[in-house]
C-alpha positions in Angstrom: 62.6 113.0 62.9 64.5 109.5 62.2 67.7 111.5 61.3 67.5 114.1 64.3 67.4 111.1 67.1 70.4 109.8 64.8 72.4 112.7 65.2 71.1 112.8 68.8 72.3 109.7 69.4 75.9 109.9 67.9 76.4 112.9 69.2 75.7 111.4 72.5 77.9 108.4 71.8 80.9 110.5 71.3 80.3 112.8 74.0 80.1 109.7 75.7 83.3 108.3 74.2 85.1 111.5 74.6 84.4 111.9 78.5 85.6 108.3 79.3 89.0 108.6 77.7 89.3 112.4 79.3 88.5 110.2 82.9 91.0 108.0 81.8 93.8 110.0 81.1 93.1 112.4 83.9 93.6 109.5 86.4 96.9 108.5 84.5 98.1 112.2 84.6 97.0 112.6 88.0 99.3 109.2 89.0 102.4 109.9 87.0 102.3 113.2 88.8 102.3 112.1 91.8 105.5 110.1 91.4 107.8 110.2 88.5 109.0 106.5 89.1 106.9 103.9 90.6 107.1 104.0 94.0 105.4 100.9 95.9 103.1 102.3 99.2 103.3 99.4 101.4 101.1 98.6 104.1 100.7 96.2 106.8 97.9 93.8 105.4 95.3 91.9 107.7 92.6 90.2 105.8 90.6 88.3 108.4 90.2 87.7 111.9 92.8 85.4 112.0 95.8 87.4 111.5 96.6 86.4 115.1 97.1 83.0 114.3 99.8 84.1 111.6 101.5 86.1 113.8 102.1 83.4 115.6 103.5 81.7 112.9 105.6 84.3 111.5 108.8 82.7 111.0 107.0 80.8 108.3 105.8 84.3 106.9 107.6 85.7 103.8 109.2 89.0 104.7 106.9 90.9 101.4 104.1 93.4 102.5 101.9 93.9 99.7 101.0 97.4 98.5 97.7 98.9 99.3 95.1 98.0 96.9 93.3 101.7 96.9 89.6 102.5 98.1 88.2 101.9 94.3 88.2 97.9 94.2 86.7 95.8 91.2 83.3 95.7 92.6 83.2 99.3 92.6 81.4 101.2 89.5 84.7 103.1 89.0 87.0 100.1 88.7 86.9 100.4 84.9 88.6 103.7 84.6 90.6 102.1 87.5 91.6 99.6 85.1 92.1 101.5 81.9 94.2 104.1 83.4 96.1 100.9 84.5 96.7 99.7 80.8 97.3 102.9 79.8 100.2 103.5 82.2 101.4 99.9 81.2 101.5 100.9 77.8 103.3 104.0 77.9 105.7 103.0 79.9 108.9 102.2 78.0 111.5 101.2 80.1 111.4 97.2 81.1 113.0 97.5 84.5 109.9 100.3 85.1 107.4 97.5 83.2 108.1 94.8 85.4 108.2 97.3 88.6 104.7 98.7 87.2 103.2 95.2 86.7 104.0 94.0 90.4 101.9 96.4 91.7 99.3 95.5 89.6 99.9 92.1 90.8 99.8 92.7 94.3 97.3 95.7 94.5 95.0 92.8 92.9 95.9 90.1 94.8 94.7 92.3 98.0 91.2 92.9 96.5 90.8 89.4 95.4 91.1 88.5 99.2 89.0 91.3 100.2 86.1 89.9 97.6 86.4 86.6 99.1 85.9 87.7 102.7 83.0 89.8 101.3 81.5 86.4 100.3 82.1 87.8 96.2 84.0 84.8 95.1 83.2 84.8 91.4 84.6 88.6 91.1 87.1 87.5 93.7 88.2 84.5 91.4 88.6 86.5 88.4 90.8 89.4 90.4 93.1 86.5 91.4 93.8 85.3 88.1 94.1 88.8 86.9 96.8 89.5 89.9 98.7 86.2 88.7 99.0 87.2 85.1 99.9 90.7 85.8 102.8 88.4 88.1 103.8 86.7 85.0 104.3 89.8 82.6 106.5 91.1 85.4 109.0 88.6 85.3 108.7 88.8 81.4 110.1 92.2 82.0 112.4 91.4 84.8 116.2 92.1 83.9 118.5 92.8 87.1 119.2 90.4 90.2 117.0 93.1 92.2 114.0 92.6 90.0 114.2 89.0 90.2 114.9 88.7 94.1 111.7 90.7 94.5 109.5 88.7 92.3 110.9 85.2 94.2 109.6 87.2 97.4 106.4 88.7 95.9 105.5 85.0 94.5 106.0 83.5 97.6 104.4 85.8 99.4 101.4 85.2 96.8 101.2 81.7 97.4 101.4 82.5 101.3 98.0 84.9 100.8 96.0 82.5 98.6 96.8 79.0 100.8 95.9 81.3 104.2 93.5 83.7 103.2 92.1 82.7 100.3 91.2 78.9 100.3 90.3 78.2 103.4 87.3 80.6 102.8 86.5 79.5 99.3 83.3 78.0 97.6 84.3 74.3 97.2 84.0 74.5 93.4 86.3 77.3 93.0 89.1 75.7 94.7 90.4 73.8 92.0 90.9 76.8 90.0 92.5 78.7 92.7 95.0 75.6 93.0 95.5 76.0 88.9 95.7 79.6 89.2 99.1 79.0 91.6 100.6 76.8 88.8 101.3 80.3 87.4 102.3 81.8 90.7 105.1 78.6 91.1 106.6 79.5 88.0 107.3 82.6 88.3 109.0 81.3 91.7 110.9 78.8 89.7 112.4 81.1 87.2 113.4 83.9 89.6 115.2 81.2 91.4 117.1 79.8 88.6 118.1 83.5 87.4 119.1 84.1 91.2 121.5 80.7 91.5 122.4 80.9 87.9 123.5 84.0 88.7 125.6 83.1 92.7 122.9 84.4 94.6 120.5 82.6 97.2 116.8 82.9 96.4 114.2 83.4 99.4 113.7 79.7 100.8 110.5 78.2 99.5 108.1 77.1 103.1 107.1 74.4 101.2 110.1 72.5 100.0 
């Protein structure tokens, strides 16, 4: 009896197994059909009530619209084969100029949802997304190696900063903040080395708001 639940159970661990990496890679085929290069699907992005306010403001905005984040967000019980078809994709993609393209939209797509979480009054998840979306920023510029690449990730990291000091803090638990200001240490220098590449290189990086 011992050695028939045994098998029953292995058996039901690699079925198990088996199923999640078929999910997995079905949801990576399924996007590198869709587009044989990564292709960002930008969209006008209004996280709050607000937004009226920064339209008003909008010569202090940073000319970036991040990409949509997708209906599956990390609170959702899907979010892991989200996020392994994610690594995945990283993974097997080869080309560096493609890697740091690919890790952007990570970056930004992640961003997004941390927002949304905080509005949705989820701020530990939210907290977590953020720093996620940061690092992903950081690999990017690891990867980063033309003038284009680096001109976007000056905008995108400004643009970052822009979401998290509007959107982000002024709605967050008062013991989170500290991290979210830690978190942008990482944000500020990816900024800084995009613009040193950019001058090193004669051309004039997007205009920091706050210097």
């Amino acid at each position: 009896m011992n050695k028939e639940t045994s098998f029953l159970e292995t058996k039901l661990k690699t079925t198990t197994t088996v199923f999640v990496v078929f999910v997995a890679l079905t949801i990576l085929s399924t996007s590198i059909l869709r587009s044989a290069s990564i292709k960002y699907s930008y969209t006008p992005m209004v996280l709050s009530e607000s937004s009226e306010n920064t339209e008003k403001n909008s010569q202090s905005e940073i000319n970036y619209v991040l990409a949509y984040p997708g209906k599956v967000g990390p609170d959702s019980p899907l979010w892991y084969f989200k996020a392994a078809r994610d690594r995945v994709w990283s993974i097997f993609t080869f080309d560096e100029g493609k890697k740091a393209e690919l890790n952007l939209l990570f970056a930004d797509k992640r961003l997004v949802s941390s927002a949304v979480l905080f509005q949705e009054n989820k701020p530990d998840l939210g907290m977590t997304t953020l720093l996620k979306a940061e690092k992903y920023l950081e690999v990017s510029s690891n990867y980063a190696n033309s003038e284009e690449m680096y001109m976007k990730l000056a905008l995108a990291s400004l643009k970052h900063k822009e979401i998290v000091e509007t959107q982000i803090l002024p709605i967050a638990p008062e013991d989170l903040r500290p991290q979210i200001i830690k978190t942008m240490d990482i944000t500020n220098n990816v900024y800084e080395k995009s613009k040193v590449y950019l001058l090193t290189n004669g051309l004039i990086p997007p205009q920091n708001p706050s210097e």
